[in-house]
PDB file of N, CA, C and O in Angstrom:
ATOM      1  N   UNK A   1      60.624  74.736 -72.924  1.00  0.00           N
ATOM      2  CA  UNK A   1      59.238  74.724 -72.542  1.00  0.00           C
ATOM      3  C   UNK A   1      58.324  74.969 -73.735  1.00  0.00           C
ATOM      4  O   UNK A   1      57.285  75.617 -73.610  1.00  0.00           O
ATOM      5  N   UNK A   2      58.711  74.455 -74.870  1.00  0.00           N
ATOM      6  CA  UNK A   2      57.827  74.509 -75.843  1.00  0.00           C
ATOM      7  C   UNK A   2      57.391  75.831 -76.476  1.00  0.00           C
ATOM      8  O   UNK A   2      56.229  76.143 -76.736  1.00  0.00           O
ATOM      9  N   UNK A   3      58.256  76.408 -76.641  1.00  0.00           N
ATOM     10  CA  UNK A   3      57.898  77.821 -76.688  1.00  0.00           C
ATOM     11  C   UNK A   3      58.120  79.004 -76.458  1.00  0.00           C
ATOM     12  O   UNK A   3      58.596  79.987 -77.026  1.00  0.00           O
ATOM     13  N   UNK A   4      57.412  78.549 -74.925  1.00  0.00           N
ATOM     14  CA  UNK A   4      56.569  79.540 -74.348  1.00  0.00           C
ATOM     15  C   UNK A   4      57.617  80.625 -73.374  1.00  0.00           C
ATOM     16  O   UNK A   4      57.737  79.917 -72.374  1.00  0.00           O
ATOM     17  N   UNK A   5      57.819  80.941 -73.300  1.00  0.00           N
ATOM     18  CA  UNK A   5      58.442  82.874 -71.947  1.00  0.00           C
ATOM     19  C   UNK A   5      58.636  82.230 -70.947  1.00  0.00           C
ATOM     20  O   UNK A   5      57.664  82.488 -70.237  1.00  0.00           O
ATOM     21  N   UNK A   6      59.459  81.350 -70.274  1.00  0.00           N
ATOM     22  CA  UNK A   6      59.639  81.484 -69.036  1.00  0.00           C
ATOM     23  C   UNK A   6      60.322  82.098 -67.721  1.00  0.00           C
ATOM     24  O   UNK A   6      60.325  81.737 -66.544  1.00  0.00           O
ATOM     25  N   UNK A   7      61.047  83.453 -68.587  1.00  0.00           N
ATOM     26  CA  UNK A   7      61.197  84.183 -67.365  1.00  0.00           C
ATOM     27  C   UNK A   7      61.296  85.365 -68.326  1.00  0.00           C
ATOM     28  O   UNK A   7      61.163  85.363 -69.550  1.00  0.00           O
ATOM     29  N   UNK A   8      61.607  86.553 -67.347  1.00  0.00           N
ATOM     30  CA  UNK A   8      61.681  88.110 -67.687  1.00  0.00           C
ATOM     31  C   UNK A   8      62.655  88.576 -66.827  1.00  0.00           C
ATOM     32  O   UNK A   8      63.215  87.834 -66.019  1.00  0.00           O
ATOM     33  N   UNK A   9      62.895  89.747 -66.941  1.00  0.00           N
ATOM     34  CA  UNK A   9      64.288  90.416 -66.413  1.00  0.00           C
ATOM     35  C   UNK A   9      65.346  90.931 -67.412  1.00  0.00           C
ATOM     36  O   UNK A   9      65.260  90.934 -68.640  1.00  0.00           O
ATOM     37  N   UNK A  10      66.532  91.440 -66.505  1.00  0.00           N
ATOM     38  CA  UNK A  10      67.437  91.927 -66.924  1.00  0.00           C
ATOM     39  C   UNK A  10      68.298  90.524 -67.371  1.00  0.00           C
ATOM     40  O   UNK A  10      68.300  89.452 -66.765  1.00  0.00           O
ATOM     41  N   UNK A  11      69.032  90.869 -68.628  1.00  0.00           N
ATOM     42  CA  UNK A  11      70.153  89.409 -68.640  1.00  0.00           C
ATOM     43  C   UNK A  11      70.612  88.873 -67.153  1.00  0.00           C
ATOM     44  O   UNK A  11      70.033  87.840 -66.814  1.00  0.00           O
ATOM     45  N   UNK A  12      71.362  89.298 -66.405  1.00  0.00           N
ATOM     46  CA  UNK A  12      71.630  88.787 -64.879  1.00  0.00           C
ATOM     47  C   UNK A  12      70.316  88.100 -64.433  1.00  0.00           C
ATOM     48  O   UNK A  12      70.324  86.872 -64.347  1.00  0.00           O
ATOM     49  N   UNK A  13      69.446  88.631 -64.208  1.00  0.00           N
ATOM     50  CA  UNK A  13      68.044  87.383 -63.667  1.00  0.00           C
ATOM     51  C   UNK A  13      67.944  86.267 -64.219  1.00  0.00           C
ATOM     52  O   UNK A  13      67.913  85.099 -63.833  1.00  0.00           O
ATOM     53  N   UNK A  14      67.868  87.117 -65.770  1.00  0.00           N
ATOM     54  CA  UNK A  14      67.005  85.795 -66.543  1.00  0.00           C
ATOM     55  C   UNK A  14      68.316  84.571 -66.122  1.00  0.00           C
ATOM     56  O   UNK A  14      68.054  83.542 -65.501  1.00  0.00           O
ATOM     57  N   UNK A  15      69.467  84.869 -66.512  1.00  0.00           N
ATOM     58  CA  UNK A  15      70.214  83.434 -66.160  1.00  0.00           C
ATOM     59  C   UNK A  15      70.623  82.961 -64.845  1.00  0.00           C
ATOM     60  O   UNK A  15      71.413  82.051 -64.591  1.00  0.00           O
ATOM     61  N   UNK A  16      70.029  83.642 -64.114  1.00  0.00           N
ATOM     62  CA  UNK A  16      70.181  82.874 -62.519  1.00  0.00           C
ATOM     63  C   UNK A  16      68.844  82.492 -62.151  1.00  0.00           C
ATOM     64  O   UNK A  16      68.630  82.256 -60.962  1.00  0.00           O
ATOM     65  N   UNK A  17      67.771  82.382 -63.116  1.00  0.00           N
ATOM     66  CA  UNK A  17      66.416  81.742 -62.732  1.00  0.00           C
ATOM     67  C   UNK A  17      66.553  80.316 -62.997  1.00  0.00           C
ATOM     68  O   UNK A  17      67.006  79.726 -63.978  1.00  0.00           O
ATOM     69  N   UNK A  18      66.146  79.970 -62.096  1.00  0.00           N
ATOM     70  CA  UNK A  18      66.219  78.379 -62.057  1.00  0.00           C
ATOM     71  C   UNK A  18      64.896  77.632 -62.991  1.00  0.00           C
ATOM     72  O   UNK A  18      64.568  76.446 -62.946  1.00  0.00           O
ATOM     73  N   UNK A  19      64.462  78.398 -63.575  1.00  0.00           N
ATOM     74  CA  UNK A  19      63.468  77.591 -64.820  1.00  0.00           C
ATOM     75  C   UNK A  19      64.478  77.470 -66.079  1.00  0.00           C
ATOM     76  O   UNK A  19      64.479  76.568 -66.916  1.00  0.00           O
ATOM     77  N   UNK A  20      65.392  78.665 -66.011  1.00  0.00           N
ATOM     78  CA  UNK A  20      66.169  79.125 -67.614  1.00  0.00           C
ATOM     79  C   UNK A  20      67.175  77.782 -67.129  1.00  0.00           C
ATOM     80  O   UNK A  20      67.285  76.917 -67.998  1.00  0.00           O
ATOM     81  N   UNK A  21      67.760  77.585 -66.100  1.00  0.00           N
ATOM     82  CA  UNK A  21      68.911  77.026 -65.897  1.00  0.00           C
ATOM     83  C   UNK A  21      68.095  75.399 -66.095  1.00  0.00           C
ATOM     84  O   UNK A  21      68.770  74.441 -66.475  1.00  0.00           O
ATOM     85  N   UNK A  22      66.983  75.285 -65.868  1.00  0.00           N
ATOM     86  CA  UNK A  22      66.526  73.393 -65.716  1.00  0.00           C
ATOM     87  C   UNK A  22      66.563  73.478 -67.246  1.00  0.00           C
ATOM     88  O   UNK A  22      67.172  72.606 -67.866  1.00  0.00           O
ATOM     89  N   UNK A  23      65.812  74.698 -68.031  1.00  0.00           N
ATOM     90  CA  UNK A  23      65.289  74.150 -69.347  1.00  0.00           C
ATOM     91  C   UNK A  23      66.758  74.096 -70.482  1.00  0.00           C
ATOM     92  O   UNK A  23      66.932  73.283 -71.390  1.00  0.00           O
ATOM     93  N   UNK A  24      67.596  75.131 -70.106  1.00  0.00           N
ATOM     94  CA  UNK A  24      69.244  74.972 -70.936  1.00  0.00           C
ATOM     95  C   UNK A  24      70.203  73.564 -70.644  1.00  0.00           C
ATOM     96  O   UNK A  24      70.813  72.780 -71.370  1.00  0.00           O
ATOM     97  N   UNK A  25      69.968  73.710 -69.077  1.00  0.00           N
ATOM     98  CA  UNK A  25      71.114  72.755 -68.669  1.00  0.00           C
ATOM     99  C   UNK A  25      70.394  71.358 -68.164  1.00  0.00           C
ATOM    100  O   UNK A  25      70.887  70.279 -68.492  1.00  0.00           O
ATOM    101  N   UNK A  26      69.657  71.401 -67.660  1.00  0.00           N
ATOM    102  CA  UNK A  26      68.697  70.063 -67.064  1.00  0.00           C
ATOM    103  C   UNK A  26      68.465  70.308 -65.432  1.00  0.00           C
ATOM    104  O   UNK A  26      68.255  71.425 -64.960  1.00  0.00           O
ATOM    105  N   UNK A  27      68.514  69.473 -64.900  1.00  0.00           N
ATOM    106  CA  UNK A  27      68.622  69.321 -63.605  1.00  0.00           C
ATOM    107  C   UNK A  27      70.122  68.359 -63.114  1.00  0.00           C
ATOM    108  O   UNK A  27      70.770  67.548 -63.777  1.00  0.00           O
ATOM    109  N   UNK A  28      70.254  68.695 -62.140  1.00  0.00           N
ATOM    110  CA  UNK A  28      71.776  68.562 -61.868  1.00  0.00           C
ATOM    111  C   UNK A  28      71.207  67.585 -60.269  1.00  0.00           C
ATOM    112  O   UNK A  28      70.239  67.876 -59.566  1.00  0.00           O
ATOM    113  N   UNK A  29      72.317  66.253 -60.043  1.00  0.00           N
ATOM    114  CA  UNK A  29      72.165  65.447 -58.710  1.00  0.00           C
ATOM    115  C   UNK A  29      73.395  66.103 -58.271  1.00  0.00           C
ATOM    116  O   UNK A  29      74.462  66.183 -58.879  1.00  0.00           O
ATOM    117  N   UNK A  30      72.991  66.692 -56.795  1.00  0.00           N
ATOM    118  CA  UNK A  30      74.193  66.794 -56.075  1.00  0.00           C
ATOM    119  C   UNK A  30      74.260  65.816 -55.038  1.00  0.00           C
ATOM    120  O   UNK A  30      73.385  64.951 -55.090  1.00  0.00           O
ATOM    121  N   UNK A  31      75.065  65.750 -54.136  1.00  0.00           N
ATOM    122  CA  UNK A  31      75.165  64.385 -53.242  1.00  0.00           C
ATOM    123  C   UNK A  31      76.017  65.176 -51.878  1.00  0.00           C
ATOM    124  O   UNK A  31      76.271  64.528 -50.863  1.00  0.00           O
ATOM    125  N   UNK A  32      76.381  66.544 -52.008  1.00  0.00           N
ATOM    126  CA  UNK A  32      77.392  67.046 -51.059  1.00  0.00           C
ATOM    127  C   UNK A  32      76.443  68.645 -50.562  1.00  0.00           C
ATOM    128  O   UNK A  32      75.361  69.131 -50.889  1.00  0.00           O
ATOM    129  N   UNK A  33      76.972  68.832 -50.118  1.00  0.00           N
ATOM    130  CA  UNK A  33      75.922  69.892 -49.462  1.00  0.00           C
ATOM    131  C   UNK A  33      76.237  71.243 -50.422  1.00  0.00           C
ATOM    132  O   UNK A  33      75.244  71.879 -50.777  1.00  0.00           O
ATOM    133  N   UNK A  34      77.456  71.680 -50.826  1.00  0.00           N
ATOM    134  CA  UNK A  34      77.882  72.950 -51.741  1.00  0.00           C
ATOM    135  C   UNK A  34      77.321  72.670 -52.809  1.00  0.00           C
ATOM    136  O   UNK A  34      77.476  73.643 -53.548  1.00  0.00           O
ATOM    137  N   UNK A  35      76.669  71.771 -53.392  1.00  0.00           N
ATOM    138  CA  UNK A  35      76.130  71.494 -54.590  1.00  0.00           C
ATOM    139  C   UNK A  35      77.743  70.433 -55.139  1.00  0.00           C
ATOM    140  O   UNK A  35      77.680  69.947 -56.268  1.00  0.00           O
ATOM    141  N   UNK A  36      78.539  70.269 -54.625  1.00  0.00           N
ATOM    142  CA  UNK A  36      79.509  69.391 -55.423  1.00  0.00           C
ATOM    143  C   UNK A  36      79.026  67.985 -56.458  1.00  0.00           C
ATOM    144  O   UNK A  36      78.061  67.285 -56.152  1.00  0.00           O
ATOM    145  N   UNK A  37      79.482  67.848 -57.128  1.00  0.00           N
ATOM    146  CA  UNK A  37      79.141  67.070 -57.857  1.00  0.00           C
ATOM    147  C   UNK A  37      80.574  65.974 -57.867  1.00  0.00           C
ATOM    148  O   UNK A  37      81.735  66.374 -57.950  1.00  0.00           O
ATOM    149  N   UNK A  38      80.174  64.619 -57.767  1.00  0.00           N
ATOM    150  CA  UNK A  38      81.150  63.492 -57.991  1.00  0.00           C
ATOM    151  C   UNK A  38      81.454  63.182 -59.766  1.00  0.00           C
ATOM    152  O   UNK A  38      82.230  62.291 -60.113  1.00  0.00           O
TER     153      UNK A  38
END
């Protein structure tokens, strides 16, 4: 995100926030309901 802070917390938060996880990893297509991936 260019920068900028997008989350706060303890280590455990910060990496189960779903801003840290789009901006490290991307966004993910699931197609199955558990999140499975083909």
């Amino acid at each position: 995100d260019m920068g900028q802070k997008i989350a706060d917390g303890t280590p455990d938060e910060v990496r189960a926030n779903p801003r840290v996880i789009k901006a490290y990893l991307g966004e993910t297509k699931t197609n199955a309901p558990g999140g499975a991936r083909d």
